[in-house]
C-alpha positions as CSV (number, residue, x, y, z in Angstrom):
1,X,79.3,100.6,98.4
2,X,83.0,100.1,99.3
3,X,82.0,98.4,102.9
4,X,79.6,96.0,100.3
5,X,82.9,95.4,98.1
6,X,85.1,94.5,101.4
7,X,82.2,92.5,103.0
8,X,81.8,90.7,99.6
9,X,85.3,90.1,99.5
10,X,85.6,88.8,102.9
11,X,82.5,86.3,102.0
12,X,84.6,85.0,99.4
13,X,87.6,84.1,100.6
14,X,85.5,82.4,103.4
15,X,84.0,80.4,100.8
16,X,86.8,79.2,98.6
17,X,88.1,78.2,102.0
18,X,85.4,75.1,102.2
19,X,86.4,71.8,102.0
20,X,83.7,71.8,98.9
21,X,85.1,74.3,96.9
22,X,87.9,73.0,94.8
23,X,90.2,75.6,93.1
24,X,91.5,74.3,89.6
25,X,94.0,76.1,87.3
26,X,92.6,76.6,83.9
27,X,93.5,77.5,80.3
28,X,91.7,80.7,79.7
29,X,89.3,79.6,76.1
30,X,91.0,83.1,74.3
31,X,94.3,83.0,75.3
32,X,97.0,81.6,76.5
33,X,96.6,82.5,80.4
34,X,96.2,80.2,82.9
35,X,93.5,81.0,85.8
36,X,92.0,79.8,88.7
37,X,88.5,79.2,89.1
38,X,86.3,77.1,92.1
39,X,84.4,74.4,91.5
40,X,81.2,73.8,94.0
41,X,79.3,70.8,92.4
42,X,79.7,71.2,88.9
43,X,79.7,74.4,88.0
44,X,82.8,76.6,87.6
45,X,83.5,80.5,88.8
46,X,86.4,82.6,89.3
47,X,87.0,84.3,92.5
48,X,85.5,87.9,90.6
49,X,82.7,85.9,89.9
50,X,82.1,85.0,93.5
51,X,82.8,88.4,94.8
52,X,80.2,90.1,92.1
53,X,77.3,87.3,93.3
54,X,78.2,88.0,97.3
55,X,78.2,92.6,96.0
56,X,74.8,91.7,94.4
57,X,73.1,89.9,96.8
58,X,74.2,92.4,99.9
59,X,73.0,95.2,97.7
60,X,69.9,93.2,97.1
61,X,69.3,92.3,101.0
62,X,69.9,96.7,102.2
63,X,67.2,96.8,99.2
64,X,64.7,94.8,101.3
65,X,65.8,96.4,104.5
């Protein structure tokens, strides 16, 4: 699992790093925190969002294999 994690990790950083990706700081809707979170399209995630999709979808994939 902690190879998945680093492997996950690794994808994202890759991604954020597209010229699609857009990071924008944001007010956080229950506090006063600011955060950053990537835009690809519309649609909004923060980089632990990212991370858990890449974890889920390698776990997925040895699933299959």
């Amino acid at each position: 699992m902690v190879e998945n994690k680093s492997l996950a990790i690794e994808l994202a950083k890759a991604l954020i790093q597209n010229n699609n990706v857009k990071p924008i700081f944001n007010k956080r809707y229950d506090s006063d925190a600011t955060i950053i979170v990537y835009t690809i399209g519309d649609i909004e995630f923060t980089f632990h969002d990212i991370v858990l999709h890449f974890a889920e979808s390698l776990k997925k994939s040895k699933e299959y294999h």
